[in-house]
C-alpha positions in Angstrom: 0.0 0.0 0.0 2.7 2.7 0.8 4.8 1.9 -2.9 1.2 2.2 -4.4 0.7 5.6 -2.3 4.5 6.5 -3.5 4.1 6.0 -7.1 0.7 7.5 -7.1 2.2 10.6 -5.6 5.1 10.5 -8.0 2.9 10.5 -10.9 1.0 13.3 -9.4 4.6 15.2 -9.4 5.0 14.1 -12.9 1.7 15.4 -14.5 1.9 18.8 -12.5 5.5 19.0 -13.6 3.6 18.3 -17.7 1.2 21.1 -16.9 2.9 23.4 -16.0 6.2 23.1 -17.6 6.1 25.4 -20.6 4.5 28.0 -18.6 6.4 27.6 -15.8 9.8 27.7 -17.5 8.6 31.0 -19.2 6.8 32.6 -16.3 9.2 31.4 -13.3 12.9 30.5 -14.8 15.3 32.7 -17.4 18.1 30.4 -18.6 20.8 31.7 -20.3 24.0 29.6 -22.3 27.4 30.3 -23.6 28.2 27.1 -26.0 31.9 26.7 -26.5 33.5 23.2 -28.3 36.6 21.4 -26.6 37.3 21.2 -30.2 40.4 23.8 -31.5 40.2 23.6 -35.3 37.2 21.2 -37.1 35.8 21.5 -40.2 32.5 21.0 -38.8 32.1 24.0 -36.5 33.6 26.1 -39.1 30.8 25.1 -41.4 28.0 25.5 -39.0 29.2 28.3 -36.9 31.7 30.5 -38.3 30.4 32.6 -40.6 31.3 30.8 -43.4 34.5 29.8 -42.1 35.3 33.5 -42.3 35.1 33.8 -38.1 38.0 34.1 -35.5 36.8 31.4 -32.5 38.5 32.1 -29.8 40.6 29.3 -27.6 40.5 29.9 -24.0 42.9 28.7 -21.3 40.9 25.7 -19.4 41.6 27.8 -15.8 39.1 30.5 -17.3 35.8 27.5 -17.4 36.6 27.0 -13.5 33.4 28.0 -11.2 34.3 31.6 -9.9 31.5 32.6 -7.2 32.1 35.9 -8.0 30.8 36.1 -12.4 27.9 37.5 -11.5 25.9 39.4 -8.4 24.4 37.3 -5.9 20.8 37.3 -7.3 22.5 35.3 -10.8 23.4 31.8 -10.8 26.2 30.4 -13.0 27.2 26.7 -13.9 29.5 24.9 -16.1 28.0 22.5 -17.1 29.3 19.9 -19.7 27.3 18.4 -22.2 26.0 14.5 -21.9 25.4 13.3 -25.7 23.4 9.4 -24.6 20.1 10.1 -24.0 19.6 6.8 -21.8 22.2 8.8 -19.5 20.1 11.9 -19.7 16.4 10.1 -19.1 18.2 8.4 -16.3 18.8 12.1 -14.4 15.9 13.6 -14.8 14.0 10.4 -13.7 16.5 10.2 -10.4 15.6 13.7 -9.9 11.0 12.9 -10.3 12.0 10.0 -8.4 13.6 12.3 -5.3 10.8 14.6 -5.5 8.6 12.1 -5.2 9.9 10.7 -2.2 9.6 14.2 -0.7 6.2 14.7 -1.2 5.7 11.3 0.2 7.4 11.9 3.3 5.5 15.6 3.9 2.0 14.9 2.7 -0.4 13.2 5.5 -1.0 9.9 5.2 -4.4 9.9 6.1 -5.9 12.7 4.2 -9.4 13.6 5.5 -10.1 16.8 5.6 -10.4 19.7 3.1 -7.5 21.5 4.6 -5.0 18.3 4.5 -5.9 17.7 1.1 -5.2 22.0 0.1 -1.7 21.1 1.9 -1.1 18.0 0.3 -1.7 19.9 -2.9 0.5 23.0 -2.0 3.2 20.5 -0.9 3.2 19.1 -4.3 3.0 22.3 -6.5 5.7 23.6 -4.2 8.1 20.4 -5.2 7.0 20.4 -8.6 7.9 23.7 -9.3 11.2 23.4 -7.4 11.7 20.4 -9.6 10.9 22.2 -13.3 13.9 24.3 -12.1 16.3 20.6 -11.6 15.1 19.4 -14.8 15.8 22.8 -16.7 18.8 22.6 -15.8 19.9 18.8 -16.5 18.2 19.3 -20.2 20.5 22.7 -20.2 23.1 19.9 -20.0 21.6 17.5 -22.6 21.8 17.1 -26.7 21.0 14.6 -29.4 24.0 12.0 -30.1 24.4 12.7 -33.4 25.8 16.5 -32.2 28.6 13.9 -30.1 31.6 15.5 -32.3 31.2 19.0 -31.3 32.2 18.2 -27.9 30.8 21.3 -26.1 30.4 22.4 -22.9 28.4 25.5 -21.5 28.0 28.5 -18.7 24.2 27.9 -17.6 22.9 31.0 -15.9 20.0 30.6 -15.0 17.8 32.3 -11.5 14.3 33.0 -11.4 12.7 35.6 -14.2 11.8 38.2 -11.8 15.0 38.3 -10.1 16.7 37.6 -13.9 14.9 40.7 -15.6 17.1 43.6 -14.5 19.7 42.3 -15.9 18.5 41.3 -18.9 19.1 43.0 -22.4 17.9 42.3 -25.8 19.5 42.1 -29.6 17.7 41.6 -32.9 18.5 37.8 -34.8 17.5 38.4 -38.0 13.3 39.0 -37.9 13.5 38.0 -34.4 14.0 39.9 -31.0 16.1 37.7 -28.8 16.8 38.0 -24.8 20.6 37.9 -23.6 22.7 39.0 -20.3 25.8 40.0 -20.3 28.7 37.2 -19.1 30.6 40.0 -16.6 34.0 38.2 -16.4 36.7 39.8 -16.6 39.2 38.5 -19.1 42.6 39.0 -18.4 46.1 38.0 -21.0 46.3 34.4 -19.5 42.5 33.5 -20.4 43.0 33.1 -24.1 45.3 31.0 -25.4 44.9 31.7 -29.0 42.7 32.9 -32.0 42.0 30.7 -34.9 41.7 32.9 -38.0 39.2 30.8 -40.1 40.3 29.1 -43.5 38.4 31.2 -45.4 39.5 34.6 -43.6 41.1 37.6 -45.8 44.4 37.0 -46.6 45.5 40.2 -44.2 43.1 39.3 -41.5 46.1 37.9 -39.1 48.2 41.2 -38.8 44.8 43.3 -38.2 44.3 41.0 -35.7 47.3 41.1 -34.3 46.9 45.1 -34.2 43.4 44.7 -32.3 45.3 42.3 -29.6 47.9 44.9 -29.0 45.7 48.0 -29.1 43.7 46.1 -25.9 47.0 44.9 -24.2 46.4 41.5 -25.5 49.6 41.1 -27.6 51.0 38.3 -26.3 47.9 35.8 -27.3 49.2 33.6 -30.6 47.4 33.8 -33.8 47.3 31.0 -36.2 45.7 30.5 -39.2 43.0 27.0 -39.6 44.9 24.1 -41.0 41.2 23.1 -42.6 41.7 22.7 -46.2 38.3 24.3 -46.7 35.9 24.9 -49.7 32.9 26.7 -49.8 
């Protein structure tokens, strides 16, 4: 009887969770992401991301990914999160983490619900841990993509706090017809957090030494520029 009372609970987690979730994640959650690849020079990004192959990606020192409590002010919320391609691995997290709320709306609902009042808590306690739970979810499919993206080998900054608390800092830029939401990442860079610029294979032929000119103009001088190795056509 109590694994029956247990599951039914955790399905009522799961179909509050269903409701609410597109609403939720708009009304309650902002989630932001900066998408880099562990990959330095691949034909495939330059083709999907690069302008044409005509961009400069830049390669960061591995130190400058590290959590640093102080990116943002306390009322932002930053993660590095690296990306799990298997989707068994992915359905496996999000159903430890319905499985865990469930078991906490087990352990604080009543057992014997009788009244009108026990069941109103009983259904507070469960909105409360479903909502709480939208925000773990959000943030292990933040974590999550399809295998066949595998080869990019990317890993992201998730920042992501409550919309209300998320708003004043939040800016917007047009993408093409459309009118996009972004925050600004406030980390300072400093000379050791870039190890290099890749000018793309398709780059103008002088685009090195005005690069080289923008590094020194900003005190960045000593970062390395090199040229993509891709033998690429259009």
């Amino acid at each position: 009887m109590e694994q029956e009372t247990e599951d039914g609970l955790q399905r009522a987690v799961i179909k509050s969770i269903k409701g609410d979730l597109t609403q939720t994640w708009h009304r309650e959650f902002s989630l932001f992401s900066i998408c880099v690849s562990k990959k330095r020079d691949d034909l495939n990004q330059w083709r999907s991301y690069r302008h044409n192959s005509r961009g400069f990606p830049i390669g960061f020192n591995q130190s400058y990914f590290a959590v640093k409590t102080n990116n943002f002010p306390k009322d932002k919320n930053d993660f590095i999160v690296p990306i799990e391609y298997d989707e068994s691995i992915n359905r496996n997290h999000i159903r430890e983490a319905l499985r865990v709320g469930a078991k906490c709306v087990a352990d604080e609902t009543p057992k014997d619900i009788s009244s009108t009042n026990e069941l109103w808590f009983a259904t507070k306690i469960i909105e409360s841990i479903s909502n709480g739970l939208i925000g773990v979810v959000l943030l292990l499919a933040s974590g999550a993509k399809e295998t066949s993206y595998s080869d990019e080998d990317e890993m992201r900054i998730v920042i992501m706090n409550a919309s209300r608390t998320m708003l004043k800092h939040t800016k917007f830029r047009q993408r093409g017809s459309r009118i996009v939401r972004c925050v600004t990442y406030d980390d300072q860079l400093t000379t050791g957090s870039i190890n290099e610029i890749v000018v793309g294979p398709a780059a103008d032929a002088r685009s090195e030494d005005s690069l080289q000119l923008l590094l020194q103009r900003n005190e960045f001088g000593n970062v390395k520029v090199t040229r993509s190795k891709i033998p690429y056509r259009p």
